[in-house]
C-alpha positions as CSV (number, residue, x, y, z in Angstrom):
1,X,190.7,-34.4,-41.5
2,X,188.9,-31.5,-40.2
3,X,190.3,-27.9,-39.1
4,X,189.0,-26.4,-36.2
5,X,186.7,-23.3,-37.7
6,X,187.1,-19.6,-37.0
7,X,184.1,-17.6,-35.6
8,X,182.3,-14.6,-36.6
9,X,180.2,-13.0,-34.6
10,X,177.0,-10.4,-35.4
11,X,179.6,-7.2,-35.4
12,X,183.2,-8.8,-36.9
13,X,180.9,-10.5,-40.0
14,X,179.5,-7.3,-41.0
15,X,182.8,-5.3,-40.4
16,X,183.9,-8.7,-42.9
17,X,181.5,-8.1,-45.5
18,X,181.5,-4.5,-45.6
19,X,185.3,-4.9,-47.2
20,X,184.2,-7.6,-49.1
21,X,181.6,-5.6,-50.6
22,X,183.3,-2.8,-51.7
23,X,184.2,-4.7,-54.5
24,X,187.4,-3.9,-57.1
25,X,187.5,-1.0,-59.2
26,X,186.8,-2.2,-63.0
27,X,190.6,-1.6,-64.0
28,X,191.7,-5.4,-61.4
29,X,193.6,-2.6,-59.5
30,X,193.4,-3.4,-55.6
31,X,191.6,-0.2,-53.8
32,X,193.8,1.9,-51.5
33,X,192.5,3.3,-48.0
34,X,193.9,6.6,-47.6
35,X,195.7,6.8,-43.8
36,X,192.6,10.1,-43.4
37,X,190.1,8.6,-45.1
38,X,190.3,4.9,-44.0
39,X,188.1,2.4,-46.2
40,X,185.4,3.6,-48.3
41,X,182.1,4.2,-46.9
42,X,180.2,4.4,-50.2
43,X,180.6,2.6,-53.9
44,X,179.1,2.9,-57.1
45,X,177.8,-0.4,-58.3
46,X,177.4,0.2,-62.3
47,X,175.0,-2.2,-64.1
48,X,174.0,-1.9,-68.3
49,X,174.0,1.9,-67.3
50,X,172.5,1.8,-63.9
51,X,174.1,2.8,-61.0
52,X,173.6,2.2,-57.0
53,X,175.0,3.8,-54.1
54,X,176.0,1.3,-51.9
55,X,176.6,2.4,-48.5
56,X,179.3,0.3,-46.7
57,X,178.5,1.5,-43.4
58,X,175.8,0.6,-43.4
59,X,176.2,-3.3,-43.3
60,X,174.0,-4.6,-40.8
61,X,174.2,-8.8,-39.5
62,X,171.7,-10.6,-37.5
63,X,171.8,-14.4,-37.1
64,X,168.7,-16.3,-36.3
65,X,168.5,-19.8,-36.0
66,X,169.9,-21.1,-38.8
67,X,169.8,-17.8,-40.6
68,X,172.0,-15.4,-42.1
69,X,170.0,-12.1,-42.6
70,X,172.4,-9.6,-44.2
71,X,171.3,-5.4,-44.4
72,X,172.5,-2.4,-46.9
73,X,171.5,0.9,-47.4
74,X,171.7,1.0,-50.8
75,X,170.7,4.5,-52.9
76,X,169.0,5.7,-56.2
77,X,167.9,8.5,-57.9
78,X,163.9,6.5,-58.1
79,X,164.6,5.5,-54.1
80,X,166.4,7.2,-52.2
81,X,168.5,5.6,-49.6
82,X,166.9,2.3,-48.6
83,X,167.5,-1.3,-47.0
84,X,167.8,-4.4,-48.3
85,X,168.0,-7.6,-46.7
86,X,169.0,-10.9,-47.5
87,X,168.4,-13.7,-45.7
88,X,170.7,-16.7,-46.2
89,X,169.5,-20.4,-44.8
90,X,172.1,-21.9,-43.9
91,X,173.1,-26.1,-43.4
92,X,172.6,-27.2,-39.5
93,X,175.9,-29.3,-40.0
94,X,174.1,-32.6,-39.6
95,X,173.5,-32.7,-43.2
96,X,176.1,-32.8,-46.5
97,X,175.2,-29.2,-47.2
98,X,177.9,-27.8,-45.9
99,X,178.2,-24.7,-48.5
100,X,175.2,-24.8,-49.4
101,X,172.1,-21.9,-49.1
102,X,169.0,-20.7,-49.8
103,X,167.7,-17.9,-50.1
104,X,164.2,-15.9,-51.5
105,X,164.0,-15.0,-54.8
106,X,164.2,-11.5,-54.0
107,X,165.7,-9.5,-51.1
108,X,163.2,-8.2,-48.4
109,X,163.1,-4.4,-49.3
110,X,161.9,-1.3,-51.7
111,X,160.2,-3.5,-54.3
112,X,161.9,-1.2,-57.2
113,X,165.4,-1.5,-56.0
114,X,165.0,-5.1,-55.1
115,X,163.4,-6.0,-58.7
116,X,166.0,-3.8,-60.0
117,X,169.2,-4.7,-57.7
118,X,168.4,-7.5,-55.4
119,X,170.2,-10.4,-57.8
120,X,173.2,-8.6,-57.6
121,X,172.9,-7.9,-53.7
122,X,172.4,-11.4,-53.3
123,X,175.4,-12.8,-55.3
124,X,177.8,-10.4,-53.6
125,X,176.9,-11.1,-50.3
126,X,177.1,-14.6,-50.8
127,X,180.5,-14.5,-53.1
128,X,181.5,-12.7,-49.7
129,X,180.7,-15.3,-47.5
130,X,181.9,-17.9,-49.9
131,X,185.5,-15.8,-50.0
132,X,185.9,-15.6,-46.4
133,X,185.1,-19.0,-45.8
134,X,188.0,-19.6,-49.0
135,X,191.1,-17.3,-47.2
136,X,189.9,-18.9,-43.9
137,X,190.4,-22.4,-45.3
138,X,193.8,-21.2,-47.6
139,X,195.5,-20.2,-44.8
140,X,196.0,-23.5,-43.6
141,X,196.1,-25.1,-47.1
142,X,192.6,-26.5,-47.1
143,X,189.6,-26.1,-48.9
144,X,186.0,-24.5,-47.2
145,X,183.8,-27.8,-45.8
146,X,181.3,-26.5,-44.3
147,X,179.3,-22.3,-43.3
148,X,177.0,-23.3,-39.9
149,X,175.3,-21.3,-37.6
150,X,175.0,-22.1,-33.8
151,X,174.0,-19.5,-30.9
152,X,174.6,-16.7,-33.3
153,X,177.8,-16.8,-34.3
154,X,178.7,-18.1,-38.0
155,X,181.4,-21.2,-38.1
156,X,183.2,-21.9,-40.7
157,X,185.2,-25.5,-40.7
158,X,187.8,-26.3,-43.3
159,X,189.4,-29.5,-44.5
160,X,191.8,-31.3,-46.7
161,X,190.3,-30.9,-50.5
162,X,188.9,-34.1,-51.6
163,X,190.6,-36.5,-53.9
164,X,189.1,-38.4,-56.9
165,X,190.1,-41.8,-57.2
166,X,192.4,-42.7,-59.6
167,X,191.0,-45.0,-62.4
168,X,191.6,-48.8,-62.5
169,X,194.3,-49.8,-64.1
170,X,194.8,-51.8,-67.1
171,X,193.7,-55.3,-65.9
172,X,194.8,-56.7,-68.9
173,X,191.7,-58.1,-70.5
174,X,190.8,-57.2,-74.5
C-alpha cells in the first residue's frame, strides 16, 4: 500500500532545509525563534575545534534531471564566505532505490572548506532530506519508500513499513 507523496518545489525545499540545517544546540534543547528575530539566519557548526559559519539564508535548490543540487554560504576565518554545493543523484522510481543517492566525494566548492567541511555538509543535507521524507511518512503512520525527482519538483511517497516473515514453525521433525 502506497500513500500518495507530498511535493517540494525549488523555493519550499530550501525554505525546508534551511530549518533542518540549523541543527540543535549541543545541550538536546529545541531552538526558539524569537517573535523579532524569526529563525536564525546564521549557526556555528563546531568540529574537533573548528568552527563554520553557516549561513541559513543562504540555502539555494535547483533540481535537474534526476538531481538534487543543494547551495550554502558557509564562512571561515581561511575563506571567507563561500558556496558549497552538493549534488544528490537521486532513484528515477523505476528502480528499488527508492532512498537511495549518490553523491561526489566532495562538494563542488572552495577546495579548503570542502576538504575541510564538505563530509559534514553532505551528511546534513542528506539527514535533512532523509528527515523530511521521515515526518512526511509519520504523519500518516508509514515509513519513507521512496525520494524521486520529476519536472523539478522532489516527491516523496510513503508506505506501510515492511514486515519480516515470521519463522516456520515447529514442524515436528528431530
Amino acid at each position: 500500500m502506497s500513500k500518495a507523496g507530498q511535493q517540494f518545489n525549488e523555493k519550499s525545499l530550501a525554505a525546508e532545509l534551511s530549518t533542518r540545517l540549523s541543527g540543535f544546540p549541543v545541550d538536546g534543547t529545541r531552538p526558539v525563534a524569537s517573535a523579532q528575530t524569526g529563525p536564525a539566519k546564521t549557526v556555528v557548526w563546531i568540529d574537533a575545534g573548528d568552527e563554520v559559519l553557516v549561513h541559513l539564508d543562504s540555502v539555494s535548490v535547483r533540481m535537474i534531471g534526476q538531481t538534487l543540487l543543494v547551495s550554502v554560504d558557509l564562512d571561515t576565518d581561511q575563506t571567507g564566505r563561500t558556496p558549497l554545493i552538493v549534488s544528490l543523484a537521486l532513484s528515477s522510481g523505476s528502480d528499488a532505490a527508492g532512498l537511495v543517492a549518490v553523491t561526489d566525494e566532495l562538494p563542488h566548492g572552495n577546495g579548503l572548506l570542502a576538504a575541510r567541511w564538505g563530509s559534514h555538509f553532505q551528511a546534513a543535507v542528506w539527514a535533512s532530506v532523509l528527515g523530511i521524507a521521515q515526518d512526511f511518512s509519520a504523519q500518516g503512520g508509514g515509513v519513507p519508500r521512496s525520494l524521486t525527482i520529476s519536472n523539478g519538483v522532489l516527491n516523496l511517497e510513503a508506505g506501510a513499513p515492511l514486515q519480516a516473515p515470521s519463522p516456520p514453525t515447529n514442524t515436528g521433525v528431530r
